[in-house]
C-alpha positions as CSV (number, residue, x, y, z in Angstrom):
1,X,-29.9,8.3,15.8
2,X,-30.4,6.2,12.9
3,X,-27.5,5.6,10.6
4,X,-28.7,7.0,6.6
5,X,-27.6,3.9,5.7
6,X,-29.9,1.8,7.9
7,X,-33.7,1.4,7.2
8,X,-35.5,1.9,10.2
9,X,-37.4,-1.3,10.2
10,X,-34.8,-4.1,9.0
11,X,-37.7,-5.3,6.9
12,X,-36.0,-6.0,3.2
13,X,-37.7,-4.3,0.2
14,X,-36.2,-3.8,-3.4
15,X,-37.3,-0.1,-3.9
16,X,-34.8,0.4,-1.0
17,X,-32.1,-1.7,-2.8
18,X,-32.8,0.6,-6.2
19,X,-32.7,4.0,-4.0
20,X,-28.9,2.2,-2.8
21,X,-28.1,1.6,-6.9
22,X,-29.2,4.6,-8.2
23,X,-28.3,7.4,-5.9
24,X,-25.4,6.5,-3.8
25,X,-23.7,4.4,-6.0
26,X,-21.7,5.4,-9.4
27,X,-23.6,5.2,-12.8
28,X,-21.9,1.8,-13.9
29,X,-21.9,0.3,-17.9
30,X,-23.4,-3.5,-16.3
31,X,-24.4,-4.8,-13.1
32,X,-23.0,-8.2,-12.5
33,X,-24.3,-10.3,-9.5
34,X,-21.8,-12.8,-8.1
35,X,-24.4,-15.7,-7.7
36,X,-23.7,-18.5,-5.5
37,X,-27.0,-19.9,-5.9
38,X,-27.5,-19.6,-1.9
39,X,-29.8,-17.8,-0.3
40,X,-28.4,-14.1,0.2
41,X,-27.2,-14.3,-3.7
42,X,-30.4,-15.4,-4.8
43,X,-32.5,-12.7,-2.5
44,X,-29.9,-9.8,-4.6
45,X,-30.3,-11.1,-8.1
46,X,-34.6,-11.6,-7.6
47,X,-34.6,-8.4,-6.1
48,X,-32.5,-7.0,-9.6
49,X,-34.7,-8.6,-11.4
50,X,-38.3,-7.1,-9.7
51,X,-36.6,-3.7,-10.3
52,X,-34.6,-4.3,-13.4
53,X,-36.8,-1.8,-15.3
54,X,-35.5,1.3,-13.4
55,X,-31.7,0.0,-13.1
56,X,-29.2,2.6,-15.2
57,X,-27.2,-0.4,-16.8
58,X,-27.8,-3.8,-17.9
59,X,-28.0,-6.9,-15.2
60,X,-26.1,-9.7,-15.6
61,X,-24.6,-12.9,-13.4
62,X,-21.4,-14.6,-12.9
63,X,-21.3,-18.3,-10.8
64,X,-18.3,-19.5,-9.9
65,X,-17.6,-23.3,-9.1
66,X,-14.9,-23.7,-6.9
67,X,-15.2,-27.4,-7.3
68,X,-14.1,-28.2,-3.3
69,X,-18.1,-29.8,-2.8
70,X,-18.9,-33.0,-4.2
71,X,-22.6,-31.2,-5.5
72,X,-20.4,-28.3,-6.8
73,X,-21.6,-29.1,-10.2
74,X,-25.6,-29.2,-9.3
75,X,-25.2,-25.8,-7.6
76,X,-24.2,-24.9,-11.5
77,X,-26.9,-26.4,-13.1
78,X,-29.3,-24.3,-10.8
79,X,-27.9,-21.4,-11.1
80,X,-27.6,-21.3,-14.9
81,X,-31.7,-22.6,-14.4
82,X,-32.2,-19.5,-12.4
83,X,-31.0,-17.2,-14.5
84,X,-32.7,-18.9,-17.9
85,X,-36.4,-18.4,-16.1
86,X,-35.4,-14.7,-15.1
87,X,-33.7,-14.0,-18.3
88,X,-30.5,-13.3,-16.7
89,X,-27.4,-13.9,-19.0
90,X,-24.7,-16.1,-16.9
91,X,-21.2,-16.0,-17.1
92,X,-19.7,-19.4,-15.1
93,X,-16.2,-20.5,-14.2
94,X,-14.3,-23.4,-12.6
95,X,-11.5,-22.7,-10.5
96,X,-9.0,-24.1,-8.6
97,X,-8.9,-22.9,-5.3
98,X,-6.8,-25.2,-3.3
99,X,-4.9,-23.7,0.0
100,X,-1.6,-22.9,-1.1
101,X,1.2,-23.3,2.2
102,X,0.3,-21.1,4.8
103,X,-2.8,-20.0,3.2
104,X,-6.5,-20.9,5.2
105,X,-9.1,-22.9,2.5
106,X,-11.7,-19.9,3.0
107,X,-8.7,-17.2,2.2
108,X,-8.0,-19.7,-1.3
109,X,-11.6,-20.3,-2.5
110,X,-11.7,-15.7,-1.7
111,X,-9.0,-15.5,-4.1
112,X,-9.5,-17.3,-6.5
113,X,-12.8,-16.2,-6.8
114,X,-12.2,-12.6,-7.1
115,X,-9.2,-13.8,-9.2
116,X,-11.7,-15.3,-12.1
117,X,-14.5,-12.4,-11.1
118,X,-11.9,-10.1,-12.3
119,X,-10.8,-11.5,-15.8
120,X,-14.2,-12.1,-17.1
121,X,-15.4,-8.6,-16.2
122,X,-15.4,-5.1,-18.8
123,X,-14.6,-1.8,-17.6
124,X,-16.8,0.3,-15.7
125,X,-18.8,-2.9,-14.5
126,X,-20.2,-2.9,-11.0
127,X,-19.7,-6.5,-9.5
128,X,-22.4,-6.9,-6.9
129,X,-21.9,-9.4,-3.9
130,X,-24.8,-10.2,-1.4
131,X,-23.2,-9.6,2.0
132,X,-25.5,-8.5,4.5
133,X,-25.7,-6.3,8.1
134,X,-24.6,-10.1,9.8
135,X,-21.5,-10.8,7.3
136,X,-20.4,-7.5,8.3
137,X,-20.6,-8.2,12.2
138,X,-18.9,-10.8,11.8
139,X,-16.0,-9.2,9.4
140,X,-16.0,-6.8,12.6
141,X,-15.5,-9.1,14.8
142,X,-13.0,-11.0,13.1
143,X,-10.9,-8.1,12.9
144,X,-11.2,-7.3,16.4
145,X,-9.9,-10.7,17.7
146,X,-7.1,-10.1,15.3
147,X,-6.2,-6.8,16.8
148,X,-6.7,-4.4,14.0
149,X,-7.2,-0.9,13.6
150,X,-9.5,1.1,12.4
151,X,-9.1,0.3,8.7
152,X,-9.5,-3.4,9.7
153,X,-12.7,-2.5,12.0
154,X,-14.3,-1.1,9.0
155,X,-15.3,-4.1,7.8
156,X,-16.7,-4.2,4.5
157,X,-17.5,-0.8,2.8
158,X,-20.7,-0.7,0.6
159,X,-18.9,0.4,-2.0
160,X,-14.8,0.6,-3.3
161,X,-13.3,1.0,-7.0
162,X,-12.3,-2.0,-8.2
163,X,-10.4,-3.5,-11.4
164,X,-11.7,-1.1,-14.1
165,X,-14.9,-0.3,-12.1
166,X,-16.3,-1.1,-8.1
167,X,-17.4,-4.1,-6.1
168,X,-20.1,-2.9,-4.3
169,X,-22.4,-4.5,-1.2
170,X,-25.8,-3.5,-1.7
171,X,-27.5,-5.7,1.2
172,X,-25.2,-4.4,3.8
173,X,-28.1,-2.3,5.6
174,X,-30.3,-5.4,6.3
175,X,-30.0,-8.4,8.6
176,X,-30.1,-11.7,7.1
177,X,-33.8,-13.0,8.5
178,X,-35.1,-10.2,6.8
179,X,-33.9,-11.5,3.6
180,X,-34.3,-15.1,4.4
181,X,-37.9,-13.4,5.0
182,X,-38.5,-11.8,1.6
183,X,-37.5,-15.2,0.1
184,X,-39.8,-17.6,1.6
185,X,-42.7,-15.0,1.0
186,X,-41.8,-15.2,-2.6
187,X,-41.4,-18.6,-2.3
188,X,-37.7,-18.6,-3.9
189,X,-35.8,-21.3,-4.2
190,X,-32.3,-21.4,-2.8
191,X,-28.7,-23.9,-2.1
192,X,-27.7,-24.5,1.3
193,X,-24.3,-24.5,1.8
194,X,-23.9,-27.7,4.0
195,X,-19.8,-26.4,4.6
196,X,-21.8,-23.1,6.1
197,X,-23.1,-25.5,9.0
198,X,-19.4,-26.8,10.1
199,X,-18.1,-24.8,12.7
200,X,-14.3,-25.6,11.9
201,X,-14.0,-21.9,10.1
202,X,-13.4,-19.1,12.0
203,X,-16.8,-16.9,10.8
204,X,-18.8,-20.1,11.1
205,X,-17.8,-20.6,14.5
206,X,-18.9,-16.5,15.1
207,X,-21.7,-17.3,13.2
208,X,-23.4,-20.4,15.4
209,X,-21.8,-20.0,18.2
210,X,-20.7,-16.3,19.5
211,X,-23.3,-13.7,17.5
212,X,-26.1,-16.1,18.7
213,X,-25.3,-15.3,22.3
214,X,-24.6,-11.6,21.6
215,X,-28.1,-11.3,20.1
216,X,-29.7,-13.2,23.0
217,X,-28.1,-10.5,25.4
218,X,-28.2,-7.9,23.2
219,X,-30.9,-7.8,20.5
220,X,-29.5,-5.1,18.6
221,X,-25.7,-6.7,18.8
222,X,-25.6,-7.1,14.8
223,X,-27.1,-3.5,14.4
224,X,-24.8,-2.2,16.4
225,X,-21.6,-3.9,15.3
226,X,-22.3,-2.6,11.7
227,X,-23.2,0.8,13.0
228,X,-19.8,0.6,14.8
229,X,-18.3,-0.4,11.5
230,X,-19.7,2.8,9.6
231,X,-18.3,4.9,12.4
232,X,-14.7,2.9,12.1
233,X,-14.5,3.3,8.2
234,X,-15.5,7.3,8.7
235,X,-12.2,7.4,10.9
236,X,-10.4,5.6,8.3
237,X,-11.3,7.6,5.7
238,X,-10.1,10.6,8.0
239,X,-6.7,9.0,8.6
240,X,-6.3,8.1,5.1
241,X,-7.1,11.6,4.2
242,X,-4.5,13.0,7.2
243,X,-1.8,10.4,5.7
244,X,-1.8,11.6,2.3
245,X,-1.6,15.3,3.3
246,X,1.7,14.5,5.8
247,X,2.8,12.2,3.1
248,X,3.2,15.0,0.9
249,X,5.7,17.0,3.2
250,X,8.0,14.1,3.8
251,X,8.5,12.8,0.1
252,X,11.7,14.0,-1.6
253,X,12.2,16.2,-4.1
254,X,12.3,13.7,-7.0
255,X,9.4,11.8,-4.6
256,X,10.6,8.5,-4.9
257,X,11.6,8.4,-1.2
258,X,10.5,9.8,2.6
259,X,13.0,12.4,4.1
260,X,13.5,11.0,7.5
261,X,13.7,14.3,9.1
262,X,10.4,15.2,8.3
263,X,9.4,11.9,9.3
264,X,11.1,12.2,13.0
265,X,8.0,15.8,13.0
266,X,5.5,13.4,13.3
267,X,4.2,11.6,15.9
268,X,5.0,7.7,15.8
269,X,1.6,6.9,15.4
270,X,1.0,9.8,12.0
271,X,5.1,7.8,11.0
272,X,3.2,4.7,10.9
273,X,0.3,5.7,8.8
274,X,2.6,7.4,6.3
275,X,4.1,4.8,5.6
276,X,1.6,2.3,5.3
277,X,0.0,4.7,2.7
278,X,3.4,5.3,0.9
279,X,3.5,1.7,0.2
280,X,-0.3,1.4,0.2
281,X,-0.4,4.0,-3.2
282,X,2.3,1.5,-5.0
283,X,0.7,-1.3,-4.8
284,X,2.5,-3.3,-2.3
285,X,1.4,-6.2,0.3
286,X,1.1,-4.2,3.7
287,X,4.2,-4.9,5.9
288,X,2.5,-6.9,9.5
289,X,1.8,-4.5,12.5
290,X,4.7,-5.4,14.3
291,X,6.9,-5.0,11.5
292,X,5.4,-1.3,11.0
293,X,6.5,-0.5,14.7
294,X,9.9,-1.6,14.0
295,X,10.6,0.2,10.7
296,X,9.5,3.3,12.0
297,X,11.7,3.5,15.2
298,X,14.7,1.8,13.0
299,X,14.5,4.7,10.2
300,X,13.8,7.5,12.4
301,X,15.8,6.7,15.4
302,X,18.8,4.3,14.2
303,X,22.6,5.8,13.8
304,X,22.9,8.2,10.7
305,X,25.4,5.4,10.0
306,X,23.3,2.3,10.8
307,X,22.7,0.1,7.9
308,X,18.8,-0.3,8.5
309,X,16.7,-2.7,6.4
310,X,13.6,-3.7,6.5
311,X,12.7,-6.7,4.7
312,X,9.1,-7.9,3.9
313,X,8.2,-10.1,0.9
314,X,9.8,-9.1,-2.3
315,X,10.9,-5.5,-1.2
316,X,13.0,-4.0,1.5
317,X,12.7,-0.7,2.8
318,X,16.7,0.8,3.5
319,X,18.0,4.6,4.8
320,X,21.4,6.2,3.0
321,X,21.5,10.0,3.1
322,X,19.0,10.6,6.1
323,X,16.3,8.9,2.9
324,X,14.3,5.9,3.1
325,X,14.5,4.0,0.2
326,X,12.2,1.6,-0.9
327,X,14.1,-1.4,-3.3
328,X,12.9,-4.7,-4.4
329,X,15.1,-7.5,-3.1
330,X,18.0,-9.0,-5.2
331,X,19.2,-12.0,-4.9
332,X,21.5,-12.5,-7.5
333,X,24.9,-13.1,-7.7
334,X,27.6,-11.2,-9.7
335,X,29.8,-12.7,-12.2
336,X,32.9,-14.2,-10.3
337,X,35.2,-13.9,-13.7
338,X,35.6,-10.7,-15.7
339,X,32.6,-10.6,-18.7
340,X,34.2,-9.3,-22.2
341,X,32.2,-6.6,-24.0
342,X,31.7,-6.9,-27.8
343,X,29.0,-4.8,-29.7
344,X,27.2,-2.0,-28.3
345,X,25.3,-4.2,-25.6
346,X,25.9,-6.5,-23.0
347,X,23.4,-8.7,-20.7
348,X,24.8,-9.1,-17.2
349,X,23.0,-12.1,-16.2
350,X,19.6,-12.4,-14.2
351,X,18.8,-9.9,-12.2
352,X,21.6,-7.7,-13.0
353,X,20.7,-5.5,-15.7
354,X,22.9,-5.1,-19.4
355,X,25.2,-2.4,-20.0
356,X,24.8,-0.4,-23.8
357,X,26.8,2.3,-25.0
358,X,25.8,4.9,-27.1
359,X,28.1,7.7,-28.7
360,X,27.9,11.6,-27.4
361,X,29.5,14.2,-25.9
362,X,32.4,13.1,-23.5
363,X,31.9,9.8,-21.8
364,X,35.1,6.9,-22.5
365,X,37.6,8.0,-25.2
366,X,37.0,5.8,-28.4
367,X,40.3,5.4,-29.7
368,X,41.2,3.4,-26.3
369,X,37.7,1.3,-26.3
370,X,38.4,0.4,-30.0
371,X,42.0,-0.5,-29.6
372,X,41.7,-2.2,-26.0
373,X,39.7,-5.5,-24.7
374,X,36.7,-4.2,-23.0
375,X,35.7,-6.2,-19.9
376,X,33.1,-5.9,-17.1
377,X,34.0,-6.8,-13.8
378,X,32.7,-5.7,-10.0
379,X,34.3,-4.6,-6.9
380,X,37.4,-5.7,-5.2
381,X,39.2,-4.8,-2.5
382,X,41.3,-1.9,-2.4
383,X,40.1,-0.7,-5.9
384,X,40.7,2.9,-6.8
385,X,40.4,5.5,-9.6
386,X,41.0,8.8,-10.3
387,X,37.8,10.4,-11.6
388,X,38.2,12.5,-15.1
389,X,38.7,16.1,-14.1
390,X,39.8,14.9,-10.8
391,X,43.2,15.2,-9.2
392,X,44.2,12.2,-7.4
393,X,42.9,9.1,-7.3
394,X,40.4,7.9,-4.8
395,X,39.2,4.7,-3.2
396,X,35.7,3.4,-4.9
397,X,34.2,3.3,-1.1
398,X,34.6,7.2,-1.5
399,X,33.4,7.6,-5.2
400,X,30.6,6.0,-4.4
401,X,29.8,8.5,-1.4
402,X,29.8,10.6,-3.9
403,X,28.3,9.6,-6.5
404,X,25.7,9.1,-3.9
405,X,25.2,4.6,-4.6
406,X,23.7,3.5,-1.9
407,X,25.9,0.5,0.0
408,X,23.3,-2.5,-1.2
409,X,24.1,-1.4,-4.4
410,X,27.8,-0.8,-4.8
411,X,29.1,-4.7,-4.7
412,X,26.5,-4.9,-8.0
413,X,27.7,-1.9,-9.9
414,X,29.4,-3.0,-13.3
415,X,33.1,-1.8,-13.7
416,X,34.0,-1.0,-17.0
417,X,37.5,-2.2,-17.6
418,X,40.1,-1.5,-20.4
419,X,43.3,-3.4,-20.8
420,X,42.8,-4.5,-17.2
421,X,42.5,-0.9,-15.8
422,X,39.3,0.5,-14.6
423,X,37.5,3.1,-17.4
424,X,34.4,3.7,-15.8
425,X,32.2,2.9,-12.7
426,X,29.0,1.9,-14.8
427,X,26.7,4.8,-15.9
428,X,28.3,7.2,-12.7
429,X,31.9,8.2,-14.0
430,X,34.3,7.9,-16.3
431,X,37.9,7.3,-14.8
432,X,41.5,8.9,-16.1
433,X,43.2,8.2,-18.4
434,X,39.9,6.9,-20.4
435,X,37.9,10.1,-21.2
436,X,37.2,11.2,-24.2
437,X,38.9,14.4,-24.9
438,X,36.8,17.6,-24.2
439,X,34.3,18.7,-27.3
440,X,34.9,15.0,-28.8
441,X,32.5,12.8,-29.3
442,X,33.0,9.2,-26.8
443,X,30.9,6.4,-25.7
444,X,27.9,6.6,-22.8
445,X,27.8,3.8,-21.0
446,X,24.2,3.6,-19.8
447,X,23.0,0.4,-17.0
448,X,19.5,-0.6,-18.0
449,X,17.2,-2.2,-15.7
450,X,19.2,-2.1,-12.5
């Protein structure tokens, strides 16, 4: 069976392309065509053009010059030609897309592109890209030797939101000698690449040297790949969709964290994709595969006491009270001497926070901050208090418990000291003999940005 998405003879036509725009695709404010001056960009933005009448939004181009070819700057001039004989308005940029350490010269010139793409755009704008039913093989197959899943095997969807609007892939249905096809018919004229002939990059390599043989065997190999693709994003979608429903049974109350109980219900593999998502829907870099595997058996099946963390990036992922917590690392170090508190704010150095007090109900008595030295200071051994309303004192290990600060958190906690003896543990508690007298008025200590 054919895919809805395939046209039954892979011959390229632009009343196909505007039956793609206009009725599978979102009702956008502009089209903008991400014109290369290649072939495949050139084939989208002729075929905008011979249709341009029946569009539902303006059409417009963007070319960006990446400056890594020594002919960078012809490849602007034609495109800005190009789009002056079709009347196309042209947005161009130069950007730097050196490799960074680490970081492959296709992955940089990606980047940076989408980078610039993405600052010159308006909301609502539908950026349109020319990859085709071959790029997406290849994305496939790319994916596969890197051993991903089913979200990787997807490939390339036609269509995502993105920025203030989508980026969507128009061309994806056809092959690329049909396009190649529709051009020389209409006698277009079109850059060559020569970096697209070197065989040093990965999808070049696929490209001259694997899909070639496939499609010699197999004449339907790039058909089939992409159909493949389709199939693999429909199963994403469906364990995307599964993920956010179990997601929603093992957030907390507050849901700010994953109850690991309810995370030990599901199966390792549903564990996995909950988590992925959880950190998928804030926005952070995905943590590796392996990675993945490991955080899930060390949350769900480490010691109720085992101080588990996770580390990736920027963030770390911890447990404390059968929760995971999800913090972003901290690297900085605490005050060694005691910091002396004048006014109603103090900064605590980078990374750290400031303290401010305010007046209300309760809180530290303000006869004794007044008539004291007011210091900030941070744990020590053997350190205890007695908590107001408390009898007896107890050690700050055990307040914390309490008081429910997690362990990463309790060397950084600002003391509040008063004469040398401990007045409050930051914003958590107040300590005896310091409170304010019941019904009076004292000051809240409240720890900003922690």
């Amino acid at each position: 069976m054919s895919s809805p998405n395939r046209p039954e003879s892979n011959r390229f036509e632009p009343q196909q392309l505007l039956e793609q725009l206009n009725e599978r695709f979102p009702r956008p404010a502009g089209y903008c065509v991400a014109f290369s001056g290649g072939l495949d960009s050139t084939v989208l933005l002729h075929a905008l053009v011979a249709i341009r009448g029946l569009l539902r939004a303006p059409l417009s181009a963007i070319h960006i010059d990446h400056a890594l070819q020594p002919g960078s700057a012809n490849w602007l001039r034609h495109c800005r030609q190009q789009c002056g004989q079709l009347d196309i308005p042209l947005q161009t940029l130069v950007v730097d897309a050196v490799a960074q350490p680490g970081e492959s010269p296709e992955a940089a010139a990606r980047n940076a592109r989408y980078a610039a793409i993405a600052a010159l755009l308006g909301p609502r704008v539908m950026l349109l890209t020319a990859h085709h039913q071959d790029d997406q093989a290849e994305t496939l197959l790319l994916q596969l030797l890197r051993g991903s899943g089913v979200e990787g095997l997807a490939a390339m969807p036609a269509i995502r939101e993105w920025q203030d609007g989508w980026h969507a892939r128009p061309l994806l249905p056809w092959r690329r000698t049909a396009l190649h096809s529709w051009a020389v018919a209409g006698r277009l004229h079109w850059i060559d690449d020569p970096s697209n002939a070197q065989t040093v990059a990965d999808r070049n390599y696929l490209r001259h040297q694997v899909v070639p043989k496939l499609r010699a065997r197999w004449p339907a190999a790039t058909d089939n790949i992409a159909h493949s693709a389709a199939l693999c994003a429909e199963a994403a979608e469906a364990q995307r969709r599964q993920a956010q429903h179990d997601l929603q049974g093992v957030l907390s109350e507050d849901r700010r964290r994953l109850r690991v109980a309810a995370l030990r219900e599901l199966s390792p593999a549903a564990a996995r994709r909950v988590l992925r998502g959880w950190l998928h829907s804030m926005a952070l870099p995905p943590l590796p595969r392996r990675r993945l595997h490991e955080a899930v058996e060390q949350l769900c099946a480490a010691r109720c006491d085992a101080a588990v963390c996770i580390a990736w990036g920027s963030h770390e992922l911890r447990r404390f009270r059968d929760e995971v917590w999800l913090i972003r690392q901290n690297l900085a170090r605490v005050p060694s001497q005691p910091l002396d508190w004048l006014g109603d704010e103090l900064a605590l150095g980078p990374g750290l926070g400031w303290l401010r007090r305010r007046a209300g109900p309760g809180g530290i008595d303000r006869a004794c901050w007044e008539q004291g030295r007011v210091q900030v200071r941070y744990r020590a051994a053997g350190l205890r208090c007695r908590p107001a309303g408390r009898a007896g004192s107890r050690s700050f290990k055990k307040i914390a418990q309490e008081l429910l600060i997690p362990p990463w958190q309790r060397d950084r906690t600002p003391l509040i000291y008063i004469d040398g003896r401990i007045a409050a543990i930051a914003d958590a508690c107040v300590c005896e003999p310091f409170a304010a007298p019941k019904g009076d008025i004292g000051w809240i200590v409240d720890w900003v940005d922690r």
